[in-house]
PyMOL Python script that loads the backbone (N, CA, C, O; Angstrom):
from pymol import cmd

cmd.read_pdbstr("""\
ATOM      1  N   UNK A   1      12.610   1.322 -60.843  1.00  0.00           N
ATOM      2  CA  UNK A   1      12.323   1.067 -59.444  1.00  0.00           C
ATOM      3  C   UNK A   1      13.240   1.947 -58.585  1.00  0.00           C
ATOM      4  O   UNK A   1      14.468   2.000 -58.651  1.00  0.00           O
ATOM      5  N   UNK A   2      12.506   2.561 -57.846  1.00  0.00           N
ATOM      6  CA  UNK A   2      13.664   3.115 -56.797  1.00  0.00           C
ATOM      7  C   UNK A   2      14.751   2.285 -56.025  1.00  0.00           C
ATOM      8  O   UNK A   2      14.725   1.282 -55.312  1.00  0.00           O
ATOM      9  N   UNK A   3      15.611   3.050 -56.431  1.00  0.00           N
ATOM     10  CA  UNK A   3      17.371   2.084 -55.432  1.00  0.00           C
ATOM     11  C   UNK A   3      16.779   1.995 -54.246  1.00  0.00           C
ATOM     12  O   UNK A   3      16.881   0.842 -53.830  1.00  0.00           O
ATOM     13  N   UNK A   4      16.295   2.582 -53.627  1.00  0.00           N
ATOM     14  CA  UNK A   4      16.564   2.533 -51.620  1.00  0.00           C
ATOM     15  C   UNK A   4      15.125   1.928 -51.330  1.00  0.00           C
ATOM     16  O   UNK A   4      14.581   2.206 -50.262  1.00  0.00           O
ATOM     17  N   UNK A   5      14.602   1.247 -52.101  1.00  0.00           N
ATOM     18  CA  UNK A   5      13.481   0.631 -51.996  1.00  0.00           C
ATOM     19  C   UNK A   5      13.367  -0.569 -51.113  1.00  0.00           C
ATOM     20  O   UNK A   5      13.659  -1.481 -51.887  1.00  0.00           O
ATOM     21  N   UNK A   6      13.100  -1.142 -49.879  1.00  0.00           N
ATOM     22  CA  UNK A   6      13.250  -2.119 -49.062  1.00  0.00           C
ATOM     23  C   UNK A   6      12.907  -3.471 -49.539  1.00  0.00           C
ATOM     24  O   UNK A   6      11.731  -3.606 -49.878  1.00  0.00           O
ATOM     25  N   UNK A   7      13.834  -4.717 -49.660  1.00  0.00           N
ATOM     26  CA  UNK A   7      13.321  -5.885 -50.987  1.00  0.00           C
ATOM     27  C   UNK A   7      12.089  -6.429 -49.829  1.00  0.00           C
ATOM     28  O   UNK A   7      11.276  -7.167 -50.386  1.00  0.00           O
ATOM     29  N   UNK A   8      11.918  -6.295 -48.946  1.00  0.00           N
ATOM     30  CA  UNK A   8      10.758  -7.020 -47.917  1.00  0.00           C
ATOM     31  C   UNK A   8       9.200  -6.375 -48.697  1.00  0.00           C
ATOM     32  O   UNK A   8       8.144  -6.988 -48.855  1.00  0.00           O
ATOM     33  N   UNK A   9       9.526  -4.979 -49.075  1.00  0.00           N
ATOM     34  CA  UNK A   9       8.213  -4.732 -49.499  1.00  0.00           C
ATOM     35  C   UNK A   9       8.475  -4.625 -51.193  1.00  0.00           C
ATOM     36  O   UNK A   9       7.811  -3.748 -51.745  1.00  0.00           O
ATOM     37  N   UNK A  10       9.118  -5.202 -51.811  1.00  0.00           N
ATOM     38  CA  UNK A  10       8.637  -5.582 -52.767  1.00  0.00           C
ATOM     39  C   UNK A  10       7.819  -6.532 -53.522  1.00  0.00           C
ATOM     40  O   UNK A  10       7.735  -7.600 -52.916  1.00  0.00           O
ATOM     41  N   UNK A  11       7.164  -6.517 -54.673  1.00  0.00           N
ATOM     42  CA  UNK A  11       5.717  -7.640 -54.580  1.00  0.00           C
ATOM     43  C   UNK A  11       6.804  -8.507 -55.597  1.00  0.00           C
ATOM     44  O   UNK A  11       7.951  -8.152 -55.869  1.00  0.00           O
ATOM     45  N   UNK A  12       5.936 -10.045 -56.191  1.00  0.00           N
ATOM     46  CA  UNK A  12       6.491 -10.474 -56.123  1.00  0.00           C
ATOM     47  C   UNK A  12       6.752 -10.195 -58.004  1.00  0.00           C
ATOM     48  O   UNK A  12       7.723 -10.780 -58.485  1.00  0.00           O
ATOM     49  N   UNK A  13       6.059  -9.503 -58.765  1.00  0.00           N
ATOM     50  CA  UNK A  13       6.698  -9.084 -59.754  1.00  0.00           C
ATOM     51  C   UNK A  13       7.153  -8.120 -60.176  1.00  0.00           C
ATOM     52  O   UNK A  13       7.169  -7.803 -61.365  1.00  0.00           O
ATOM     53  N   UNK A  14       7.716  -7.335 -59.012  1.00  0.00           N
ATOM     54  CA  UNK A  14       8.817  -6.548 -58.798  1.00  0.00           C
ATOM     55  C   UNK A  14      10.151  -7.738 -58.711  1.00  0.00           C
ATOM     56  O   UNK A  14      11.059  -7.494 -59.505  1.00  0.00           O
ATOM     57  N   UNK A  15      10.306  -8.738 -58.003  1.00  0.00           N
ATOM     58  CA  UNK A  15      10.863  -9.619 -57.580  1.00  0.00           C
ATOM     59  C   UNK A  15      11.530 -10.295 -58.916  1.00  0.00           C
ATOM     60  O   UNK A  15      12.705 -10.175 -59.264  1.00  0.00           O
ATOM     61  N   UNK A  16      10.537 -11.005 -59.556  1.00  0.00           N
ATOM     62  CA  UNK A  16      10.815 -11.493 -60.998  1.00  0.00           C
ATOM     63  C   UNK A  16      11.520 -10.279 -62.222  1.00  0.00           C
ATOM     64  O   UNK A  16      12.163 -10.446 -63.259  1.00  0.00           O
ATOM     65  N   UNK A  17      11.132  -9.303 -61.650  1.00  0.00           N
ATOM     66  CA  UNK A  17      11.346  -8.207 -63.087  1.00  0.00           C
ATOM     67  C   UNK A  17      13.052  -7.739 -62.828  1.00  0.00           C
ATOM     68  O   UNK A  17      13.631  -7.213 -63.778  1.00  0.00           O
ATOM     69  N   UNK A  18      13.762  -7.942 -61.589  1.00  0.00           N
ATOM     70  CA  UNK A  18      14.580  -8.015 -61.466  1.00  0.00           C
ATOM     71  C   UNK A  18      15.713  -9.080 -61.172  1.00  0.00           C
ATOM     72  O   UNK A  18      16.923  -8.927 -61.003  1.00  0.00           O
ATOM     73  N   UNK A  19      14.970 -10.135 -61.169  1.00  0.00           N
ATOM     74  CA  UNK A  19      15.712 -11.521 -61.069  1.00  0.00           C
ATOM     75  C   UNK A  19      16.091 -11.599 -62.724  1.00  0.00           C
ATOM     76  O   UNK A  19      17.163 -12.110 -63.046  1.00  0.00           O
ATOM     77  N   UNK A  20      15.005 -10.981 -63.939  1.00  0.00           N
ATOM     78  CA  UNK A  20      15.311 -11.136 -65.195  1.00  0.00           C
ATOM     79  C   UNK A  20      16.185  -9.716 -65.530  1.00  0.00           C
ATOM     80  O   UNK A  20      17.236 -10.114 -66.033  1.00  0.00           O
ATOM     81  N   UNK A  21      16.198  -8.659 -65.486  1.00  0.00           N
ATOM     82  CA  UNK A  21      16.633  -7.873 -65.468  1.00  0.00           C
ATOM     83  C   UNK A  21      18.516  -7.438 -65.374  1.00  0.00           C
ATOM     84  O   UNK A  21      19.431  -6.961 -66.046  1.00  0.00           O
ATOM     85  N   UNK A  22      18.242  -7.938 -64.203  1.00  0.00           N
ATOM     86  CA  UNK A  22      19.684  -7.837 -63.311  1.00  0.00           C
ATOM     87  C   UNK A  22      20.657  -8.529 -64.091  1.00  0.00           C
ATOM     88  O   UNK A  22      21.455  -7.732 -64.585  1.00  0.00           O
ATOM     89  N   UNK A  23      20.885  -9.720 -64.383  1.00  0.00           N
ATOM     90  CA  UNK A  23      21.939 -10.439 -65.662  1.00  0.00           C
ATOM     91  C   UNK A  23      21.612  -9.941 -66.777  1.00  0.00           C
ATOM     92  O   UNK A  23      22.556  -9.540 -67.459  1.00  0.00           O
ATOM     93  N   UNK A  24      20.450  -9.814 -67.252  1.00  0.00           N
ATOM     94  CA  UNK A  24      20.861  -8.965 -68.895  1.00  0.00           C
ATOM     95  C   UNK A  24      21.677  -7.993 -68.875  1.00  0.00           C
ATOM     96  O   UNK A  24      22.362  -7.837 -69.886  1.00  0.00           O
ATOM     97  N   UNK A  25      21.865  -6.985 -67.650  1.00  0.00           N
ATOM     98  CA  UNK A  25      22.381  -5.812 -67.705  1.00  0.00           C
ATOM     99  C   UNK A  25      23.761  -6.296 -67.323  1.00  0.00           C
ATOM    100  O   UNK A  25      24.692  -5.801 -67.959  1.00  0.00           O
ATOM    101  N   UNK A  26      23.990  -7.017 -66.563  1.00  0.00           N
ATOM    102  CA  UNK A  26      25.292  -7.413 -65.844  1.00  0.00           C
ATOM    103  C   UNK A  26      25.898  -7.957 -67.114  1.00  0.00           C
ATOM    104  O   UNK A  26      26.991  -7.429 -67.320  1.00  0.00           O
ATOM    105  N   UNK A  27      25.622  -8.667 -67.857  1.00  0.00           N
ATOM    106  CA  UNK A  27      25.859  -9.547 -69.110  1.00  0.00           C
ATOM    107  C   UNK A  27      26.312  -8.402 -70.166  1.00  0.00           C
ATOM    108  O   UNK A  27      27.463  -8.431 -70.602  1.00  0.00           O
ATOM    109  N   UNK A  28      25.619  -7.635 -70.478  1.00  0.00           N
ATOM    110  CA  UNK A  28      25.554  -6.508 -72.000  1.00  0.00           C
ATOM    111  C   UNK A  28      26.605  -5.944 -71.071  1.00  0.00           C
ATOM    112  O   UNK A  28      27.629  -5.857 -71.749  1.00  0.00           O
ATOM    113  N   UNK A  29      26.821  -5.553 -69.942  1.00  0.00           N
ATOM    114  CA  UNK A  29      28.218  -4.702 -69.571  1.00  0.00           C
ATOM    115  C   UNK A  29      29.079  -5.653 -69.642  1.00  0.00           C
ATOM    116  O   UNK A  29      29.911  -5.371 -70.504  1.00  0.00           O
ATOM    117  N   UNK A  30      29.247  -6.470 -69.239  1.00  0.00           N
ATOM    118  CA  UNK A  30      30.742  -7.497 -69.345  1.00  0.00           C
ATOM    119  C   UNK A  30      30.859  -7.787 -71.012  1.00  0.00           C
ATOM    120  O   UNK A  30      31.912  -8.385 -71.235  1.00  0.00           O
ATOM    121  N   UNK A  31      30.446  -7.652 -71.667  1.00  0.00           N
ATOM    122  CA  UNK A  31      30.360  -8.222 -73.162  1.00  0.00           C
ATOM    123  C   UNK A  31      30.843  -6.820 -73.564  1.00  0.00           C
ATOM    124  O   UNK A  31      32.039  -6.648 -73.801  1.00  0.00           O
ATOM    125  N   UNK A  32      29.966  -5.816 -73.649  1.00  0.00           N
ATOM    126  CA  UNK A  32      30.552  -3.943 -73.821  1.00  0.00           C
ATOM    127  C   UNK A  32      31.532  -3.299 -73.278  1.00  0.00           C
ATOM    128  O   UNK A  32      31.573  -2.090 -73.506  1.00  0.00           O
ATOM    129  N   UNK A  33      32.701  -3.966 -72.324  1.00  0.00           N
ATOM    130  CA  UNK A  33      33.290  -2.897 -72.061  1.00  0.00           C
ATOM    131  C   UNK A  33      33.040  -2.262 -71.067  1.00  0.00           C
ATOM    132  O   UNK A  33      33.771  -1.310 -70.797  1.00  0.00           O
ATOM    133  N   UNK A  34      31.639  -2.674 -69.989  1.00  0.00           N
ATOM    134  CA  UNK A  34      31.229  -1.914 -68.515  1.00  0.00           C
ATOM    135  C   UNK A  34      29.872  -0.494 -69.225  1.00  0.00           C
ATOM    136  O   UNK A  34      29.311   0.392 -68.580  1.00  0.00           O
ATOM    137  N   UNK A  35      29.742  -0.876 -70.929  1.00  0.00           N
ATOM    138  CA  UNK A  35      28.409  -0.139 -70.988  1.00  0.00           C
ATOM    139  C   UNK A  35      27.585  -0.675 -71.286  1.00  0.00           C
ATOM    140  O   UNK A  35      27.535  -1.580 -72.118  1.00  0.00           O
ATOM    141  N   UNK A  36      26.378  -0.017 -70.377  1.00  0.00           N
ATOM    142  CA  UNK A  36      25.394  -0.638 -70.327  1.00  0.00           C
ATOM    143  C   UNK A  36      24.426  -0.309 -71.310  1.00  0.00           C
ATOM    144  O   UNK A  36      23.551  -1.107 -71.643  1.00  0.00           O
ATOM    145  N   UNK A  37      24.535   0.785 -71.770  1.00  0.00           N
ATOM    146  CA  UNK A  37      23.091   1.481 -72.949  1.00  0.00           C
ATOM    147  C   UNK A  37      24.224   1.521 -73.831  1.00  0.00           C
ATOM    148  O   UNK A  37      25.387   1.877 -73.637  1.00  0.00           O
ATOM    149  N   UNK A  38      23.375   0.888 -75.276  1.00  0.00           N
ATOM    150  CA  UNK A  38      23.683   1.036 -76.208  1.00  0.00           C
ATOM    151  C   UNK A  38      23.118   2.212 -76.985  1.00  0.00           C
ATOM    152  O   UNK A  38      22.042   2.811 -76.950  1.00  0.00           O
ATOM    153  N   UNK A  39      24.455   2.350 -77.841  1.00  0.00           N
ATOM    154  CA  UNK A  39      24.829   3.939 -78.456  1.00  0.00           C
ATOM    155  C   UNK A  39      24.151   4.147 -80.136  1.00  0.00           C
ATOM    156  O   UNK A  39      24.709   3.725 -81.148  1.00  0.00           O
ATOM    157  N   UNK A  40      22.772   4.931 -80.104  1.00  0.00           N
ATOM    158  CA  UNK A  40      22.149   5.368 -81.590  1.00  0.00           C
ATOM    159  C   UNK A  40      23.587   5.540 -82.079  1.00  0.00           C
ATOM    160  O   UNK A  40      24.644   5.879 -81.546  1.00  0.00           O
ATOM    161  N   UNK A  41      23.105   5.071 -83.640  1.00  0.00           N
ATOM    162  CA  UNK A  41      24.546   5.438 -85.037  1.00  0.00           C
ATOM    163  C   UNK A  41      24.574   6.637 -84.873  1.00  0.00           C
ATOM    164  O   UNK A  41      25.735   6.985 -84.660  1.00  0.00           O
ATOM    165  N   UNK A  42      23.564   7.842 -84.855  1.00  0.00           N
ATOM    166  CA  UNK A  42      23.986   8.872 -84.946  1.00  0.00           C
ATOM    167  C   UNK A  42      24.529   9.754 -83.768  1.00  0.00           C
ATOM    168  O   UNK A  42      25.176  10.795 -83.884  1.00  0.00           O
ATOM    169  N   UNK A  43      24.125   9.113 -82.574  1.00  0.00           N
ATOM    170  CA  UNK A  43      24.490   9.653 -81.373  1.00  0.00           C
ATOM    171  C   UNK A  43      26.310   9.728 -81.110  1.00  0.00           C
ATOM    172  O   UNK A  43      27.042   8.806 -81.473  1.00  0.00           O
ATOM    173  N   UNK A  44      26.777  10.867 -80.491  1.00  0.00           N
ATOM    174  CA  UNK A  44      27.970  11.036 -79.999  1.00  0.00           C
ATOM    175  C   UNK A  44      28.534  10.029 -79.069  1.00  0.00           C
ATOM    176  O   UNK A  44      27.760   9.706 -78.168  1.00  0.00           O
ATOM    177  N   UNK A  45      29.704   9.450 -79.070  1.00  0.00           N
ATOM    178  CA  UNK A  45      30.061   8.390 -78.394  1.00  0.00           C
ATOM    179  C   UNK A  45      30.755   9.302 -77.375  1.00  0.00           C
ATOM    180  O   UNK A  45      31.918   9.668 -77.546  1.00  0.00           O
ATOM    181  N   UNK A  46      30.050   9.648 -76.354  1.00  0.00           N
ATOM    182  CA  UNK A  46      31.033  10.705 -75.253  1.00  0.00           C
ATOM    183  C   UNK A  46      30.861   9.315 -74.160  1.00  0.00           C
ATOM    184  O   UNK A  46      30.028   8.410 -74.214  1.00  0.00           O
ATOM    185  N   UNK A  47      31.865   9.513 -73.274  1.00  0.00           N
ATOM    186  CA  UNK A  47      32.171   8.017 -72.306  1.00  0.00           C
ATOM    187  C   UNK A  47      30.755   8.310 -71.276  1.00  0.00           C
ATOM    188  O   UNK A  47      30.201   7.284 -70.883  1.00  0.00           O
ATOM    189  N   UNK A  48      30.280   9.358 -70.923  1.00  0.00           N
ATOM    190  CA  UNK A  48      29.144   9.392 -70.291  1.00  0.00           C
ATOM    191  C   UNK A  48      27.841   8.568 -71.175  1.00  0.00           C
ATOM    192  O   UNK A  48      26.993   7.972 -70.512  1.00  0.00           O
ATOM    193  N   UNK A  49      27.775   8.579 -72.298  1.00  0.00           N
ATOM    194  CA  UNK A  49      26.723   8.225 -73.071  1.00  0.00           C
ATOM    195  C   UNK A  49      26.339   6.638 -73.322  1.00  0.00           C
ATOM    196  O   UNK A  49      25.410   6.158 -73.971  1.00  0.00           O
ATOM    197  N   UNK A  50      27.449   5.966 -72.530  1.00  0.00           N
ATOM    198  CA  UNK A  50      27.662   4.824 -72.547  1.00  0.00           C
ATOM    199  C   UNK A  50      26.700   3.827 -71.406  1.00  0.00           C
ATOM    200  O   UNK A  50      26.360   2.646 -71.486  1.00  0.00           O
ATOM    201  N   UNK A  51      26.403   5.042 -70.168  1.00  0.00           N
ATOM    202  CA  UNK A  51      26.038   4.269 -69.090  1.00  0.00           C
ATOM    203  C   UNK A  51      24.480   5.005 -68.876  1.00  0.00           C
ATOM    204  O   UNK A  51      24.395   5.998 -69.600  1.00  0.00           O
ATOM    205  N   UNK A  52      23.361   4.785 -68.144  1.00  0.00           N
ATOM    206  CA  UNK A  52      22.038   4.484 -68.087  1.00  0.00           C
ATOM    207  C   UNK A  52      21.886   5.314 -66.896  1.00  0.00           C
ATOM    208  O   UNK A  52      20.729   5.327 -66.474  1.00  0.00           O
ATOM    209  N   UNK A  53      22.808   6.079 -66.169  1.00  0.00           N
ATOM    210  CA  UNK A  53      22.804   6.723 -64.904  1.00  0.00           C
ATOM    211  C   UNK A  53      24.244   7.011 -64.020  1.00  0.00           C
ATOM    212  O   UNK A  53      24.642   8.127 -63.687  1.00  0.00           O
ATOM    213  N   UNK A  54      24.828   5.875 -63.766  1.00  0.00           N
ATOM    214  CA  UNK A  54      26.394   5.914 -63.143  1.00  0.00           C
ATOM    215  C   UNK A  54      26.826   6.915 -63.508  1.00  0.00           C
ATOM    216  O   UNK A  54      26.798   7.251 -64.692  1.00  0.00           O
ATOM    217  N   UNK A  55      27.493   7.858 -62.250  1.00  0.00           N
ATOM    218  CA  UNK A  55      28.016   9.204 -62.335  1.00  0.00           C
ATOM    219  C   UNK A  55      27.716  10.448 -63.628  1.00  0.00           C
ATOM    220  O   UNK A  55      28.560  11.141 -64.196  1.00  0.00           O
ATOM    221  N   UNK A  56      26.287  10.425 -63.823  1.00  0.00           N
ATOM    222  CA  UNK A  56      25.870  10.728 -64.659  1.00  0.00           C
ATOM    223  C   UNK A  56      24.873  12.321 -63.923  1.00  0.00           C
ATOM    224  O   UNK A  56      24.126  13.044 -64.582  1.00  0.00           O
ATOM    225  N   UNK A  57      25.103  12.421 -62.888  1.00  0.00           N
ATOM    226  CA  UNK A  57      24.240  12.986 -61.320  1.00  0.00           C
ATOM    227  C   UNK A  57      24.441  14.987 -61.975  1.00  0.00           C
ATOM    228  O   UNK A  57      25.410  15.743 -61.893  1.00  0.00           O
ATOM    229  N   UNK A  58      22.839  15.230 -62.654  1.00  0.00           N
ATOM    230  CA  UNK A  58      22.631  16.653 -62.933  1.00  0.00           C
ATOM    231  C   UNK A  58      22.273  16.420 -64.598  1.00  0.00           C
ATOM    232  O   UNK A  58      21.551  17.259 -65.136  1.00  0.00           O
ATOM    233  N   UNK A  59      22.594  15.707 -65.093  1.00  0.00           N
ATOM    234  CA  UNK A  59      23.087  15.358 -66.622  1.00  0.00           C
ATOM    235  C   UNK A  59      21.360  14.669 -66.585  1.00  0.00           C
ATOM    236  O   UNK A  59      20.913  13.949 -65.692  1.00  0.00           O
ATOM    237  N   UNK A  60      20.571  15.173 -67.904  1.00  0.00           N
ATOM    238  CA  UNK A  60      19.397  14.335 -68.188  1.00  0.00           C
ATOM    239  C   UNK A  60      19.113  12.665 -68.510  1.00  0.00           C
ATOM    240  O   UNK A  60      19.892  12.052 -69.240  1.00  0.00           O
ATOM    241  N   UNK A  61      18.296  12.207 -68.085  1.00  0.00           N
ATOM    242  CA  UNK A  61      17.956  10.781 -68.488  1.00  0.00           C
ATOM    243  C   UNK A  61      17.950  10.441 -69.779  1.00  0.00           C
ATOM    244  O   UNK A  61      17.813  11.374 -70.570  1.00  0.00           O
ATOM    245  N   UNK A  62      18.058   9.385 -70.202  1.00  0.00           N
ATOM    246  CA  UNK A  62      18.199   9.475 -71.389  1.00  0.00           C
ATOM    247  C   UNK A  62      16.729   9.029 -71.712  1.00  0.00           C
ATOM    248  O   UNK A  62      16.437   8.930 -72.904  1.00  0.00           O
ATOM    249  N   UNK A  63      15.759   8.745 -70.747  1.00  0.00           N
ATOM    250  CA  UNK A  63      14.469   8.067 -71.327  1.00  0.00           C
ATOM    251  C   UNK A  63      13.684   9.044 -71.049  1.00  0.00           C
ATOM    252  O   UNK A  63      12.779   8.999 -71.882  1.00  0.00           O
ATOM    253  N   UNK A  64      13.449  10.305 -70.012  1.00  0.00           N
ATOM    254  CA  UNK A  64      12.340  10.898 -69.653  1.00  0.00           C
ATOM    255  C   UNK A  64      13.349  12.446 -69.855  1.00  0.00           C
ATOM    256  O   UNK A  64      12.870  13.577 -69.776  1.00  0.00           O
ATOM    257  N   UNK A  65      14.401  12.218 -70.049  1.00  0.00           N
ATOM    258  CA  UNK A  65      14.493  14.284 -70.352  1.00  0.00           C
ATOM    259  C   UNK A  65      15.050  14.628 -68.554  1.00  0.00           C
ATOM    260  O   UNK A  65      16.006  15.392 -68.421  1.00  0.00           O
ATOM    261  N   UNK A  66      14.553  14.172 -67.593  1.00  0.00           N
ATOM    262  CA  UNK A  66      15.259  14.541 -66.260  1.00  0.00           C
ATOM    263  C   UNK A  66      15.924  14.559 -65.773  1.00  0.00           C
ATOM    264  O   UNK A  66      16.811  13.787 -66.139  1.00  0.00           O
ATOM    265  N   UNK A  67      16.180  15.270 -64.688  1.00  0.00           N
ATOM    266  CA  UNK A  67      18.038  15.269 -64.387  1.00  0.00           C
ATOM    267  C   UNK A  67      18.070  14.318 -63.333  1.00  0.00           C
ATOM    268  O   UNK A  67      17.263  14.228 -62.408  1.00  0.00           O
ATOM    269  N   UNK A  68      19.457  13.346 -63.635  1.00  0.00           N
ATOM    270  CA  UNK A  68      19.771  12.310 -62.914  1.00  0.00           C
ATOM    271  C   UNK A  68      20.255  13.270 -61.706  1.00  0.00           C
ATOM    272  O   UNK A  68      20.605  14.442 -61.565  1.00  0.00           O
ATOM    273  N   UNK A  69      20.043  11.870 -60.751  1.00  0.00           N
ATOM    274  CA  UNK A  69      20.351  12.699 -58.922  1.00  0.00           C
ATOM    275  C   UNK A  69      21.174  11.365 -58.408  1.00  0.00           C
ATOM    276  O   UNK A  69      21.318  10.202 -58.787  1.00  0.00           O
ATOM    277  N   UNK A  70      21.651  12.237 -57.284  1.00  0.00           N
ATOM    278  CA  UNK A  70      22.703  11.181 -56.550  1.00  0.00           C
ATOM    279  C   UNK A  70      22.508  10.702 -55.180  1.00  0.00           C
ATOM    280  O   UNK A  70      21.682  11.499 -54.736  1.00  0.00           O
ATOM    281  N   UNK A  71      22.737  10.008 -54.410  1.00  0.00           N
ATOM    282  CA  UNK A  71      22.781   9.772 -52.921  1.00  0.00           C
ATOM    283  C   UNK A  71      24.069   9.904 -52.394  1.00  0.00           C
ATOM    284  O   UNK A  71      24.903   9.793 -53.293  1.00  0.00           O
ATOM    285  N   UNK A  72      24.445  10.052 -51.551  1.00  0.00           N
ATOM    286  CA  UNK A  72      25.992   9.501 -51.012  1.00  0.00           C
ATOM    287  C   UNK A  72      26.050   9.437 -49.610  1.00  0.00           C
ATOM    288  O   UNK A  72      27.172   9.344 -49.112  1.00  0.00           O
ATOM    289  N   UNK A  73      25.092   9.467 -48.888  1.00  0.00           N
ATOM    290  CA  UNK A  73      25.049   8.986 -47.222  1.00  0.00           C
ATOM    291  C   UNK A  73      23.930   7.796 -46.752  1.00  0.00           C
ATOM    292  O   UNK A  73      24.269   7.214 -45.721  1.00  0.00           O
ATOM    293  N   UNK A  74      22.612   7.335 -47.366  1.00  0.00           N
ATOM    294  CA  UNK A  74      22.340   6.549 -47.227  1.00  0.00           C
ATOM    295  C   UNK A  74      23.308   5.194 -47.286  1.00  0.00           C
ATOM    296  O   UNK A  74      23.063   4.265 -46.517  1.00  0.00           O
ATOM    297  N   UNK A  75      24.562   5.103 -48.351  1.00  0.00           N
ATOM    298  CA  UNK A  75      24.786   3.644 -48.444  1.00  0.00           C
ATOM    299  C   UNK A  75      26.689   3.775 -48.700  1.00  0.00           C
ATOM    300  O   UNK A  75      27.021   4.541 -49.605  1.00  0.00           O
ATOM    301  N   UNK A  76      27.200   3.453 -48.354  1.00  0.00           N
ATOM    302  CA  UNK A  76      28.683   3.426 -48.527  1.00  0.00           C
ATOM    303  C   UNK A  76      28.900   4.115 -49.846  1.00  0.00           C
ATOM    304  O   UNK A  76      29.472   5.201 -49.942  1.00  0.00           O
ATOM    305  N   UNK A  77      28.441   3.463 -50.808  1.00  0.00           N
ATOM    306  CA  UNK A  77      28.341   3.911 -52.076  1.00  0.00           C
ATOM    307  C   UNK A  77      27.378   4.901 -52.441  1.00  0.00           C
ATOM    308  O   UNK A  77      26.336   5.167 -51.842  1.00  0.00           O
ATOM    309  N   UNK A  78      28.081   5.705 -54.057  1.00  0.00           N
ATOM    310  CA  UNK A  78      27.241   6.621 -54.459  1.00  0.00           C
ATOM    311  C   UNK A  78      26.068   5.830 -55.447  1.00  0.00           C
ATOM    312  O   UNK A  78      26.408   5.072 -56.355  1.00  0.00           O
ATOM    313  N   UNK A  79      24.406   6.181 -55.063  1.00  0.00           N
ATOM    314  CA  UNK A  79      24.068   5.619 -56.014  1.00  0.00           C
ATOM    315  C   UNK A  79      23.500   7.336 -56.856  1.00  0.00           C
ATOM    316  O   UNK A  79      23.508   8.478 -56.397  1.00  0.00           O
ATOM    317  N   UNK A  80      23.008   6.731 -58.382  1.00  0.00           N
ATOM    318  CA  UNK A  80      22.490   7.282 -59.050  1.00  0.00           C
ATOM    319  C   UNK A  80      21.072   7.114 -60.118  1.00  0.00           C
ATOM    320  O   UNK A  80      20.944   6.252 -60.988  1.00  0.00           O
ATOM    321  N   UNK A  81      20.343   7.915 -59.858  1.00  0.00           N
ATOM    322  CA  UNK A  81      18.925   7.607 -60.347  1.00  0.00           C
ATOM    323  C   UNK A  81      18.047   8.480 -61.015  1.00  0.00           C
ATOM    324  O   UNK A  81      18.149   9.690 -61.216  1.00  0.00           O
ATOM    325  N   UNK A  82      17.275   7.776 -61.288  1.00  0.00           N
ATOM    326  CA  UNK A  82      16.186   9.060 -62.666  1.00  0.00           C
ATOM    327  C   UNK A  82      14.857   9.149 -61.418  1.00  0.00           C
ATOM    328  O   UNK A  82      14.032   8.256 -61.221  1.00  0.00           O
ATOM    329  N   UNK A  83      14.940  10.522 -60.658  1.00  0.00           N
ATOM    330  CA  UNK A  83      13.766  10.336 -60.071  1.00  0.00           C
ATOM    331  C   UNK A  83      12.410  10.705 -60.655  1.00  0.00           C
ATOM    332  O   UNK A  83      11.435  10.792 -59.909  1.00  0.00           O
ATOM    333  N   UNK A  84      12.332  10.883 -61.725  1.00  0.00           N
ATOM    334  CA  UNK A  84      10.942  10.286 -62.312  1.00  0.00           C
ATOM    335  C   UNK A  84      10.841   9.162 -63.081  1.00  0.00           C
ATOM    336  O   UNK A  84       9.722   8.656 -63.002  1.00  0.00           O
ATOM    337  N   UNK A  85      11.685   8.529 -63.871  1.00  0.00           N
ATOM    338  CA  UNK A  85      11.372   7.504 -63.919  1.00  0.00           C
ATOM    339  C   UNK A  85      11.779   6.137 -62.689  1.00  0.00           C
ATOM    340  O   UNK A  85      11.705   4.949 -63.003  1.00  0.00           O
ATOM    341  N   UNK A  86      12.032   6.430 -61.852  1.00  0.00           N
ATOM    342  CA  UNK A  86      12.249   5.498 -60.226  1.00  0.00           C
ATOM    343  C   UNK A  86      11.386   6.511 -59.588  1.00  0.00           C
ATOM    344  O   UNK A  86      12.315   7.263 -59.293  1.00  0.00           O
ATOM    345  N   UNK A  87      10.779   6.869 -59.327  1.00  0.00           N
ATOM    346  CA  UNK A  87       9.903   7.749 -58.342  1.00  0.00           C
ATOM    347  C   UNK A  87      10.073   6.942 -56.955  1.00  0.00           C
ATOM    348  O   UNK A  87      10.510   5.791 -56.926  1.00  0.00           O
ATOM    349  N   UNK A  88       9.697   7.642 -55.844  1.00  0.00           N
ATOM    350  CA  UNK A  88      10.004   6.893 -54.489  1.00  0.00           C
ATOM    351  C   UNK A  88       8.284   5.987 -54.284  1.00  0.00           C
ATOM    352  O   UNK A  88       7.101   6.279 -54.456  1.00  0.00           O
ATOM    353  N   UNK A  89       8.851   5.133 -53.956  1.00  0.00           N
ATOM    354  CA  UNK A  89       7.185   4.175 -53.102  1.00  0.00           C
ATOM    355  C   UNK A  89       7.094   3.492 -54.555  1.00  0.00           C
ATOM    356  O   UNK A  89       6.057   2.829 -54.523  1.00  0.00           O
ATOM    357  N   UNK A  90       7.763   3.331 -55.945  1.00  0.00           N
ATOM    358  CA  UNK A  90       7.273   2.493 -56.991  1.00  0.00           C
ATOM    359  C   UNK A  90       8.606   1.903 -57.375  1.00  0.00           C
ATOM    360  O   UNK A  90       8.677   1.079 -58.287  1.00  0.00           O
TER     361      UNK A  90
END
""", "prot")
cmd.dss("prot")
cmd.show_as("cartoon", "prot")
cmd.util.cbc("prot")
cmd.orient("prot")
């Protein structure tokens, strides 16, 4: 889902998919250490490889091959995202 997505126009199983969502991920990071994707046996344990996007901004997705992108004036914070798999308006 796109970050800067307005929650007023979200439907309502957009709504649910992140009411379930949101603690699994919050949960598997507090249990991991603050990572959120878990690491293939054969994959390199580099500290970037640990997280799903976070400061990860130029570096490919790990699900679609694309390069993660960043914001840093819409919101106090930097966010970071896969804009094809978050595409804008979905």
């Amino acid at each position: 889902m796109y970050p800067f997505k307005k929650v007023i126009s979200l439907s309502e199983c957009e709504l649910n998919e992140l009411l379930l969502c949101i603690p699994k991920i919050l949960s598997q990071g507090y249990k991991n250490k603050g990572r959120t994707r878990t690491i293939p046996e054969k994959e390199k344990t580099l500290r970037d490889a640990t997280l799903w996007v976070f400061r990860r901004s130029g570096k490919q997705c790990w699900t679609c091959g694309a390069k993660i992108v960043s914001e840093k004036k819409l919101t106090s914070r930097t966010t970071f995202w896969c804009p094809n798999c978050q595409p804008i308006g979905i």
